[in-house]
C-alpha positions as CSV (number, residue, x, y, z in Angstrom):
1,X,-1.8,-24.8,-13.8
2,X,0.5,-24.1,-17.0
3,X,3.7,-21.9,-15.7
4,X,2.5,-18.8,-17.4
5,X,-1.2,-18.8,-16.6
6,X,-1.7,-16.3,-13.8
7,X,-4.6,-16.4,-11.4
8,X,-4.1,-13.1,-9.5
9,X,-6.7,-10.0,-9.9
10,X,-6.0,-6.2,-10.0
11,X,-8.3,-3.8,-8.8
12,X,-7.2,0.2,-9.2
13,X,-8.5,2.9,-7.4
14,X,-7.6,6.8,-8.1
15,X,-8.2,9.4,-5.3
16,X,-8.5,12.9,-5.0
17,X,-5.5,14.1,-2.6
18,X,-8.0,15.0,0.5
19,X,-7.4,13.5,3.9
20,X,-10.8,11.6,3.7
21,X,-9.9,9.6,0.9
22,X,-7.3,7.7,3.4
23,X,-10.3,6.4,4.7
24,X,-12.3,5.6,1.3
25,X,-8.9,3.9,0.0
26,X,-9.4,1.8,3.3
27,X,-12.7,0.6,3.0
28,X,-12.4,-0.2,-0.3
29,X,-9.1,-2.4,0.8
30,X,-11.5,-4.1,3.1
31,X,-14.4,-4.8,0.7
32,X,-11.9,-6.4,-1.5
33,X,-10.4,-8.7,0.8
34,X,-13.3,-9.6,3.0
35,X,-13.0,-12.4,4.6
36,X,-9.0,-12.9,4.0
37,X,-7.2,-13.6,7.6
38,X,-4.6,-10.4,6.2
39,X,-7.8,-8.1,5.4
40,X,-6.9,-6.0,8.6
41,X,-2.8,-5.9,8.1
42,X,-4.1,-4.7,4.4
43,X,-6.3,-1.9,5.6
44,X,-3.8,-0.5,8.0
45,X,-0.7,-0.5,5.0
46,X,-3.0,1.6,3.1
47,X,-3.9,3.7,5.1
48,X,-0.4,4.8,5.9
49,X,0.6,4.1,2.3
50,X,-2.1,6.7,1.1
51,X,-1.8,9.0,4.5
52,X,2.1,9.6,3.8
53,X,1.0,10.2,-0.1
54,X,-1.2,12.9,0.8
55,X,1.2,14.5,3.2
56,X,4.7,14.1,2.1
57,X,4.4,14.3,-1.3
58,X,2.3,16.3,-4.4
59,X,-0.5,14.2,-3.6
60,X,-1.9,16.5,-1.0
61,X,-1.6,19.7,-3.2
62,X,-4.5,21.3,-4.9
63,X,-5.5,18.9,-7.7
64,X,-3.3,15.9,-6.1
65,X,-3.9,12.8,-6.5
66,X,-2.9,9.1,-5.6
67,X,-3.4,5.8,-7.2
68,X,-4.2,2.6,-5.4
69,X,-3.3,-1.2,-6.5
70,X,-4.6,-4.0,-4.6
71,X,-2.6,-7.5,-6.9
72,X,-4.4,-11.0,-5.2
73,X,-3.1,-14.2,-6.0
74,X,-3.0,-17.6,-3.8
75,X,0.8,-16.6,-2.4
76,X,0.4,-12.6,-2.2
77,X,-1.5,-9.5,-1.6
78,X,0.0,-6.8,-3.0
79,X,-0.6,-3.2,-1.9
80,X,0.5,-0.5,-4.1
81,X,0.2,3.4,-4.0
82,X,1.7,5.9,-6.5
83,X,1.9,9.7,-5.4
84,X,2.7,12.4,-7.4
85,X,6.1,12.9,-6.3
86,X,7.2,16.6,-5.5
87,X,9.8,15.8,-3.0
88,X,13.2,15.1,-4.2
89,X,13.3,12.2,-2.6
90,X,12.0,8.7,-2.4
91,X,10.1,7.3,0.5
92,X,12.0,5.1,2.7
93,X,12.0,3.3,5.9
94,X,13.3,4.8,8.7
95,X,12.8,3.1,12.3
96,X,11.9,6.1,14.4
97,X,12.2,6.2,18.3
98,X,8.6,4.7,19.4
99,X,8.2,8.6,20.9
100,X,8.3,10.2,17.6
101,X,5.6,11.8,16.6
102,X,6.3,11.9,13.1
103,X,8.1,9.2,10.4
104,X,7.5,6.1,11.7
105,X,5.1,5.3,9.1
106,X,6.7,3.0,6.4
107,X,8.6,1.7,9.2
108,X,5.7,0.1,10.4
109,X,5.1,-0.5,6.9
110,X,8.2,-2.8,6.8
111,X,7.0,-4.5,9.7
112,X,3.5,-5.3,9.0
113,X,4.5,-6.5,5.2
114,X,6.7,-9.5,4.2
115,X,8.4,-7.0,1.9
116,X,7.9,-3.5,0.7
117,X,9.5,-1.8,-2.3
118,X,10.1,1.7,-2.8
119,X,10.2,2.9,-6.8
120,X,10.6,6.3,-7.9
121,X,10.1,7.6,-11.3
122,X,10.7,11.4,-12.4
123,X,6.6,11.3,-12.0
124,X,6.8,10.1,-8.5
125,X,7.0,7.2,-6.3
126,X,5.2,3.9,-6.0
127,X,5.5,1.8,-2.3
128,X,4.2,-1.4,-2.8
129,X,4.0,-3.4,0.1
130,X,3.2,-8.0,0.0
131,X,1.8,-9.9,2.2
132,X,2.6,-13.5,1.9
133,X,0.4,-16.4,2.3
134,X,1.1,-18.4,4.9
135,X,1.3,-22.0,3.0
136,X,1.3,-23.7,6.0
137,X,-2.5,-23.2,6.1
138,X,-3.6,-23.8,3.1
139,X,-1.8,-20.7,1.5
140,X,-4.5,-18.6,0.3
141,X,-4.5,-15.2,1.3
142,X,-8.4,-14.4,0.1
């Protein structure tokens, strides 16, 4: 394959900011990576990804909104979600006591995911969390 010929496809998804779309954004994670071996670590970093969206930032207000990325190529899955911002501050990972009932999301983000990157923008803030292939067998993650 020439250097500069990519093989990777995008799918977007845009959602409403209501609680139930945490579970649309999911199964539409799944239907795209069916049959991958890292379908199951994908469904559960969006559903935090689009969970913390809707509740930490202005997402979850009245006509919120987040936007979902799923990037697959033979080496990564890449699992993006951009909120609407509102907060101040960007998302980041913070390893919470495992009896805390709140913030330990993205943490378990960071451990799920070979690497997750925060970017914020004056519009809001984009998490985007890979999952590398494992070339060991056969490196494909779909």
């Amino acid at each position: 394959m020439h250097e500069y010929t990519s093989t990777a496809r995008v799918w977007g998804l845009s959602c409403p900011g209501f609680p139930e779309e945490v579970s649309r954004a999911r199964r539409w994670t799944r239907d795209i990576l069916r049959g991958s071996p890292l379908a199951e670590d994908a469904e559960l970093i969006v559903s935090e990804l689009s969970a913390n969206a809707i509740l930490h930032t202005g997402s979850g207000r009245e006509r919120g909104s987040f936007y979902l990325a799923v990037a697959v190529s033979p080496q990564v899955i890449a699992l993006s979600v951009t909120d609407e911002g509102g907060t101040g501050t960007a998302p980041k990972v913070e390893h919470q006591d495992q009896e805390a009932e709140h913030g330990r999301g993205l943490g378990m983000v960071s451990v799920i995911a070979h690497r997750v990157v925060v970017h914020d923008s004056d519009d809001g803030h984009t998490v985007t969390a890979e999952l590398f292939a494992d070339r060991r067998s056969g490196g494909h993650p779909c």
